[in-house]
C-alpha positions in Angstrom: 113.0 -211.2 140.9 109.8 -211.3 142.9 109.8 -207.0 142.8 110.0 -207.9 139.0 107.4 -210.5 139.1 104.7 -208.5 141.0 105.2 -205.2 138.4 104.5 -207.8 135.6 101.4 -209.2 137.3 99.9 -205.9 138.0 100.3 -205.1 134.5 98.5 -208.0 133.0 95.6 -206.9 135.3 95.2 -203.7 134.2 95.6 -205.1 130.7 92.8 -207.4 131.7 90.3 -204.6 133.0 91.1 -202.4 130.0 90.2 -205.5 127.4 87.0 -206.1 129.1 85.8 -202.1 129.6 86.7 -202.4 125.5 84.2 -205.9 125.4 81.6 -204.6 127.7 81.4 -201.0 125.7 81.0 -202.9 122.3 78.5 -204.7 123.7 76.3 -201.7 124.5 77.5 -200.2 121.1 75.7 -203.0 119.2 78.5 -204.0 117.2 77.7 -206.4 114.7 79.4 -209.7 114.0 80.1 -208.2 110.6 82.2 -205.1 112.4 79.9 -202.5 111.0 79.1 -201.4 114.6 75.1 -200.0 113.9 73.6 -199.2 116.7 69.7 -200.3 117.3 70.4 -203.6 117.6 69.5 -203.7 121.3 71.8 -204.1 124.4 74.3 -206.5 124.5 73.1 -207.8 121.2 69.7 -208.3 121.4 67.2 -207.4 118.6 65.5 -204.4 118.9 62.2 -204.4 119.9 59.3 -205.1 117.6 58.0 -201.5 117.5 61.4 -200.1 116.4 61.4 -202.6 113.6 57.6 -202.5 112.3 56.1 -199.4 112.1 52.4 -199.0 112.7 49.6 -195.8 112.1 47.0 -195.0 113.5 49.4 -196.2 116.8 48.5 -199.3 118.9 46.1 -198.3 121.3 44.4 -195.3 119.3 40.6 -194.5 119.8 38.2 -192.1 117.6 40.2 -192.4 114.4 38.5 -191.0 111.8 38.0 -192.1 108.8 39.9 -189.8 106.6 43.0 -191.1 108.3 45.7 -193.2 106.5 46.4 -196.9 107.7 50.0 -197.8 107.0 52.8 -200.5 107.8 56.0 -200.1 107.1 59.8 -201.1 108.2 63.3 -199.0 108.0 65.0 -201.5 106.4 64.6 -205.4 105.8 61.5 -206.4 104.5 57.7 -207.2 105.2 56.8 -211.2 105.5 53.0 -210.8 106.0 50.3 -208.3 106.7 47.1 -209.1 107.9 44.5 -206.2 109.0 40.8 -207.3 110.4 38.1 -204.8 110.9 35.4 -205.9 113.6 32.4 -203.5 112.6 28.4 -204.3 113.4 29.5 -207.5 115.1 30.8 -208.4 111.5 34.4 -209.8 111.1 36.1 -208.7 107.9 39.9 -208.5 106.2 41.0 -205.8 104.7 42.9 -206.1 101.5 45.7 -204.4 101.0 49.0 -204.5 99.2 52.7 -204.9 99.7 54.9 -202.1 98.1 57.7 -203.1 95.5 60.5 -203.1 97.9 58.3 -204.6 100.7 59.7 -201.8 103.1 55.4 -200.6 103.3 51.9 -202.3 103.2 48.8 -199.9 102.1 45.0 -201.0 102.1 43.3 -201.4 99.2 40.5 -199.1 100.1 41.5 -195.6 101.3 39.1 -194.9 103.8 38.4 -196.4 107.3 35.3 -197.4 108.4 33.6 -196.0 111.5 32.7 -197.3 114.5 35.2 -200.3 113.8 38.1 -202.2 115.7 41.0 -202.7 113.1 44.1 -205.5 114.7 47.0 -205.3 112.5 49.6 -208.9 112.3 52.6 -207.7 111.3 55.7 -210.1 110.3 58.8 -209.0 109.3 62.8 -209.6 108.8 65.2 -206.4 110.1 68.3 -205.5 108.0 70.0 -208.0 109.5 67.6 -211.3 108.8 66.3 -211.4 112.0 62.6 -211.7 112.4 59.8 -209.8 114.1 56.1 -210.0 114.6 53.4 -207.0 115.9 49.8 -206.8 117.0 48.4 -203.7 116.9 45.0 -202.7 117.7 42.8 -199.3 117.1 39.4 -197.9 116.8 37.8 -196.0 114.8 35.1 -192.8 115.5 31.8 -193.7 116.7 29.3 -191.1 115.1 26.9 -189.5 117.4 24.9 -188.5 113.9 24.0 -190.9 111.2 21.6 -191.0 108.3 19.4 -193.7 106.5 18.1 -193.8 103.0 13.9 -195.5 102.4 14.1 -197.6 98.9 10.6 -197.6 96.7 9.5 -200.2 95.5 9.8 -202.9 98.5 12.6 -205.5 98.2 11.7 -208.4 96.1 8.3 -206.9 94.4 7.1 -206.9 91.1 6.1 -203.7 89.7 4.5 -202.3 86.7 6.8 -200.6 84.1 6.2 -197.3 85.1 8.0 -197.9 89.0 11.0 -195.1 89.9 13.6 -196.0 92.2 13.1 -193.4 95.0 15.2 -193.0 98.0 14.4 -190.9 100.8 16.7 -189.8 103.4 16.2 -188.9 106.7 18.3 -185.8 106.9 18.7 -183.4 104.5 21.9 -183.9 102.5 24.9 -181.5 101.7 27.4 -183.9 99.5 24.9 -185.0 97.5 27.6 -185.9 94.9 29.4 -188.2 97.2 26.1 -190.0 98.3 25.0 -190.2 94.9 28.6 -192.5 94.0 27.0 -194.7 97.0 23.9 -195.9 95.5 23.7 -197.6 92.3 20.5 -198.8 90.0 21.5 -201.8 87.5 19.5 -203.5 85.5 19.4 -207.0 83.5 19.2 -206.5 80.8 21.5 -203.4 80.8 19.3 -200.0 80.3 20.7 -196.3 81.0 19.4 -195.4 84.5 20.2 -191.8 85.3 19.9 -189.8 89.1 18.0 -187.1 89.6 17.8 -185.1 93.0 14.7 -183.1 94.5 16.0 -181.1 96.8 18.5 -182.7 99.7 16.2 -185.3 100.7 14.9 -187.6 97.5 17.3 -189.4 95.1 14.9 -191.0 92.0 16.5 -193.0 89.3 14.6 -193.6 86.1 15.8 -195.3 82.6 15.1 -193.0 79.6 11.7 -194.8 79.0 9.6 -197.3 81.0 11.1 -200.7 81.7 10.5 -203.2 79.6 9.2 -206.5 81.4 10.8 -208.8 82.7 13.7 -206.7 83.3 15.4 -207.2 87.0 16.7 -204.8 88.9 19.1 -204.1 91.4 19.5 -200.8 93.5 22.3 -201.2 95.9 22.9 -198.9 98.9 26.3 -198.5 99.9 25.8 -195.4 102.2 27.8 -197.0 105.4 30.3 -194.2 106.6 30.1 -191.7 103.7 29.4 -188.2 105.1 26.5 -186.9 103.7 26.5 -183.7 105.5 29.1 -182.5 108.1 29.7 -184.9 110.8 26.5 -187.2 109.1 27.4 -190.3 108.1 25.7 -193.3 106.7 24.7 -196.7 108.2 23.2 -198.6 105.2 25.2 -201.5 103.3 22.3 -202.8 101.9 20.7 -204.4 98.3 17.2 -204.2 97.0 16.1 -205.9 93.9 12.9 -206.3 92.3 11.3 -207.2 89.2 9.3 -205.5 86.5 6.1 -207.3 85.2 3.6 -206.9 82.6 2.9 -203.3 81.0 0.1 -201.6 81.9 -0.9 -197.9 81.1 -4.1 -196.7 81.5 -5.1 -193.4 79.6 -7.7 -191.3 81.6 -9.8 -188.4 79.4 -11.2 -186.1 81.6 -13.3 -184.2 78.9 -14.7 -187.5 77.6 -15.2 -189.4 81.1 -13.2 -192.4 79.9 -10.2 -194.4 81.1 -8.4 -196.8 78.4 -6.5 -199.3 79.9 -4.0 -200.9 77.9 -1.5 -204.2 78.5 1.5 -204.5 76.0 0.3 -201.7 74.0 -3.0 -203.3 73.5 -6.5 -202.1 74.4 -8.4 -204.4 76.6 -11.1 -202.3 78.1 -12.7 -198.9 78.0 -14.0 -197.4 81.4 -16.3 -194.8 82.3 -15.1 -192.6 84.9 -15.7 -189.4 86.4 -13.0 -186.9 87.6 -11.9 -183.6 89.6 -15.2 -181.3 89.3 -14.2 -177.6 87.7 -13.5 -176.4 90.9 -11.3 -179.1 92.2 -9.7 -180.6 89.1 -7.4 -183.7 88.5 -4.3 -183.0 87.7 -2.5 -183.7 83.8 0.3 -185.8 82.9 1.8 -189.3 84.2 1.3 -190.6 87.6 2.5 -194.2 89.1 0.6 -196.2 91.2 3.0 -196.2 95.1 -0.1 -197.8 97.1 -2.4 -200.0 96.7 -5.0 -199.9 99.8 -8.8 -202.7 99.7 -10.2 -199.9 101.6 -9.1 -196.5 103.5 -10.5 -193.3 104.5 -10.7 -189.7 103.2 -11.1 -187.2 104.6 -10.9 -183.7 102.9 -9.1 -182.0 106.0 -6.3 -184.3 105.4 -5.2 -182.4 102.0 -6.0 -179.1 102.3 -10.1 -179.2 101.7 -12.7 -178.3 104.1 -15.1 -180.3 105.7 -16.7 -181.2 102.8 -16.3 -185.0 102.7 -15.2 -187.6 105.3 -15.7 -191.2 104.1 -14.3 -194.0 106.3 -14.7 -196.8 103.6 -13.2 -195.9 100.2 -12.7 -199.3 98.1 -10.1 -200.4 95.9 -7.9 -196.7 96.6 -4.8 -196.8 94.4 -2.9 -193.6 95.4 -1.2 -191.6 92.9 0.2 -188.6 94.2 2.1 -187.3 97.9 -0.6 -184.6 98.0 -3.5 -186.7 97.8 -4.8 -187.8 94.3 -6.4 -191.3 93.9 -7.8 -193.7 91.5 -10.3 -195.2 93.1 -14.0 -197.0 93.2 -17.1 -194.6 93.9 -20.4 -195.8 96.0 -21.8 -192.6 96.5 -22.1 -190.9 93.1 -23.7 -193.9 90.7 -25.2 -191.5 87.7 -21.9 -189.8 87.3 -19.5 -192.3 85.7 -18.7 -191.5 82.1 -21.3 -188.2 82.1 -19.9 -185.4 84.8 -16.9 -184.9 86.8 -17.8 -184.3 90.5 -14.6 -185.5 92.3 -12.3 -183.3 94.4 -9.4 -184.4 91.8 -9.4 -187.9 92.2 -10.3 -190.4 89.3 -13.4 -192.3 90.2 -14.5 -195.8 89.0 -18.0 -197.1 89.8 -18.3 -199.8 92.9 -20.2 -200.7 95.7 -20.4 -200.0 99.1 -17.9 -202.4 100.2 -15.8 -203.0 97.1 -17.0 -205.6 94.5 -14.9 -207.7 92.6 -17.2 -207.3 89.8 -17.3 -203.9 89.7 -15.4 -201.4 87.6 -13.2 -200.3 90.3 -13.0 -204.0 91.4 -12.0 -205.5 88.2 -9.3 -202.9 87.9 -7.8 -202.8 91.7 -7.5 -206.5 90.7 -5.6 -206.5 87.7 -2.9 -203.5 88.4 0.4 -203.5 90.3 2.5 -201.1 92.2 4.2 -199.1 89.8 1.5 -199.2 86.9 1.2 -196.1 84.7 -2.1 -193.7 85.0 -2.3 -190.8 82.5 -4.4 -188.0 82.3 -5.3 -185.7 79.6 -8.0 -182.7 79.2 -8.0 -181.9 82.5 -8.2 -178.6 83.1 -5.4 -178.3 85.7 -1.4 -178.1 85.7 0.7 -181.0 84.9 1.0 -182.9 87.9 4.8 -181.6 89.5 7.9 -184.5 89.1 8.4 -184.9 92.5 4.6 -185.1 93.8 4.6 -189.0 94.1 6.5 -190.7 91.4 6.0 -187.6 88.6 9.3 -188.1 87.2 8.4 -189.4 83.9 6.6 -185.5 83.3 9.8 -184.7 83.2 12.0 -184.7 79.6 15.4 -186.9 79.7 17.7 -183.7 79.0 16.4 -182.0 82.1 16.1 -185.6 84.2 20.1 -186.0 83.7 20.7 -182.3 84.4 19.3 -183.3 88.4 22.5 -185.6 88.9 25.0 -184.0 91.5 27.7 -185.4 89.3 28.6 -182.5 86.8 
C-alpha cells in the first residue's frame, strides 16, 4: 500500500509541473480571455507598448525633416480617441488641423506640407483591438534652411496713394518657381477689382487692376512666402499683410512740345503749368510714370545716371522721382526764363521755384498737393516710351500682354 501510495503521488507531481509549463507558456503566448490566442498583447498579459499600438511618422526623435514629408498617425486595429499636433515655429505656438479618417484607424493634417525650421509634438490617444487604451507623445523637427529669401512691398503698409500706385514686390534672390511664389502672394481689393501678376524677370512681381483704382478703394497684398521654395533649396521667411488705401485722383498731363503740364483731380482741370523738359539732346521720356518718392530736397548729380560732369546740384526742391533710372518732376532755381518757352533739362520735368523750395511756387504748390502713387504723363517728347519696368511703367503696358507676364499658364 505505501509502494502504491508513493507511485500515485509522483504522478500527481508530474501532472502538476506539466499543468503549469501549459499556464506559464500561454502566458507568454498572449492568449486572450476570449481564447483567440493573438500574440502582441505583451508578456504575461500586458498591453503592448504604446508604439506598437500608435503609429507615428516622421519617428519620435527625427531632426531635418523636410517639408515635402508626410505627417501621419495611425493604429493596426482599434481606433483613434484624439489627435492633437503643435508646431513651435518663430517662437510662435500653433495647432495643426487635421482630420480623422472614416474608420478612425489614421489622422492626416489638413495642410500637406510641413513647415521649416519648426518643432511639431504629436498627443496621440487611442483604444487597441481589444478596448484597451493608449496614449503617445511624439516629438520632431523640421529642416532649418541655411538659404532664405524675402520679398520688399511698394507702397509702404498703411499709406494712401494716388490711383495710379502698382503693387511691386522685390525679392532678394532671383526666383526659379516663380509660379509657386506667385500662388503665395495675393492682391485683393474692396471693392472687388480684377488684379492680375505680371513678372519682370526673377526678381519683381507687380500687380495692377485693368485700370487705375478708383478712390477710396482698400487694398490688401498679403505675403504668404514662409517655407515655399522659390528656387532650389531657397525658401521663404515672410507671413506677412500690407494694406493701404487709395485716395483722390490725380493725373497730370505733361506736353513737351507746348511746355505745359495739366493737372487734373477727378477728371477735372484745376491748373495749367508751365514747365520745361529734357533738352533735344537729353529728352524726357513718353508715356505713364507713377510718382514712388517724394523727397523736400535732394541732390543730383549727373554721374549718378549715366551723364557727365555736367551738373551736380546739392539742393533740388520738391524732387518727385518717376523713374529707377533717374527721371524727376521737380522745382527749378537755376533756369527762371525757361518755364513754358524751351526745354533745357537732362530729361527731367521742371517746375519753376526758388532756391530753397517755396510753397508758393509752382513746384511748391504741386509737391504739396500730390501723393505717392499719383499719375504723370507725358506726350510729344521726342524720346521712347518710357519701359514697364523702369519704376512703376506698368500701366505702358496693354491688359492682354500685362496677363500674359503671370507664371500661371
Amino acid at each position: 500500500m505505501r509502494h502504491v501510495t508513493g507511485r500515485a503521488g509522483r504522478v500527481g507531481v508530474a501532472l502538476a509541473a506539466v499543468l503549469t509549463g501549459a499556464a506559464l507558456l500561454a502566458g507568454v503566448a498572449g492568449c486572450t480571455a476570449d481564447g483567440t490566442g493573438r500574440v502582441g498583447v505583451g508578456e504575461l498579459g500586458k498591453p503592448p507598448a504604446p508604439e506598437h499600438v500608435i503609429r507615428v511618422f516622421p519617428d519620435d526623435g527625427t531632426r531635418d525633416v523636410m517639408p515635402g514629408e508626410r505627417l501621419w498617425v495611425r493604429v493596426p486595429s482599434g481606433r483613434l480617441e484624439s489627435v492633437k499636433v503643435v508646431k513651435v515655429q518663430d517662437a510662435q505656438e500653433s495647432p495643426v488641423p487635421g482630420h480623422l479618417s472614416g474608420d478612425r484607424l489614421s489622422w492626416h493634417p489638413d495642410e500637406e506640407k510641413l513647415g521649416l525650421a519648426a518643432e511639431y509634438t504629436v498627443d496621440a490617444v487611442a483604444l487597441d483591438g481589444h478596448g484597451r487604451r493608449s496614449a503617445r507623445h511624439t516629438t520632431f523637427t523640421t529642416k532649418v534652411p541655411e538659404e532664405r529669401f524675402i520679398g520688399y512691398v511698394t507702397p509702404e503698409n498703411r499709406s494712401t496713394v494716388g490711383t495710379g500706385m502698382i503693387v511691386s514686390v522685390e525679392f532678394n534672390r532671383e526666383i526659379e518657381h516663380r509660379a509657386a511664389v506667385e500662388r503665395a502672394v495675393s492682391v485683393t481689393a474692396r471693392p472687388p477689382v480684377e488684379i492680375r501678376p505680371h513678372w519682370f524677370g526673377k526678381g519683381r512681381l507687380d500687380f495692377r487692376p485693368k485700370r487705375y483704382w478708383k478712390p477710396g478703394t482698400h487694398v490688401t497684398v498679403s505675403l504668404r512666402l514662409r517655407d515655399v521654395e522659390g528656387a532650389p533649396g531657397v525658401y521663404g521667411l515672410q507671413f506677412k499683410t500690407f494694406s493701404f488705401t487709395v485716395g483722390r485722383s490725380q493725373v497730370s498731363l505733361v506736353d513737351a512740345a507746348r511746355h505745359t503740364m495739366e493737372v487734373r483731380r477727378d477728371g477735372a482741370l484745376v491748373a495749367t503749368v508751365p514747365i520745361t523738359a529734357g533738352a533735344p539732346r537729353t529728352t524726357t521720356y513718353n508715356g505713364r510714370m507713377v510718382v514712388t518718392e517724394m523727397l523736400e530736397v535732394t541732390r543730383m548729380n549727373s554721374r549718378t545716371v549715366g551723364f557727365g560732369g555736367e551738373y551736380d546740384i546739392p539742393d533740388v526742391p520738391h524732387a518727385m522721382r518717376l523713374t529707377d533710372s533717374g527721371t524727376f518732376l521737380h522745382g527749378n532755381y537755376w533756369a527762371p526764363d525757361a518755364f513754358g518757352q524751351v526745354n533745357v533739362s537732362h530729361g527731367c520735368v521742371g517746375l519753376r521755384d526758388v532756391k530753397g523750395g517755396g510753397s508758393d511756387t509752382p513746384a511748391g504748390w504741386f509737391f504739396d498737393r500730390s501723393l505717392i502713387g499719383d499719375v504723370i504723363e507725358v506726350v510729344h517728347s521726342n524720346d521712347k516710351e518710357v519701359a514697364p519696368d523702369n519704376g512703376l511703367g506698368g500701366w505702358n503696358m496693354g491688359w492682354k500682354a500685362w496677363k500674359a507676364g503671370s507664371a500661371e499658364k
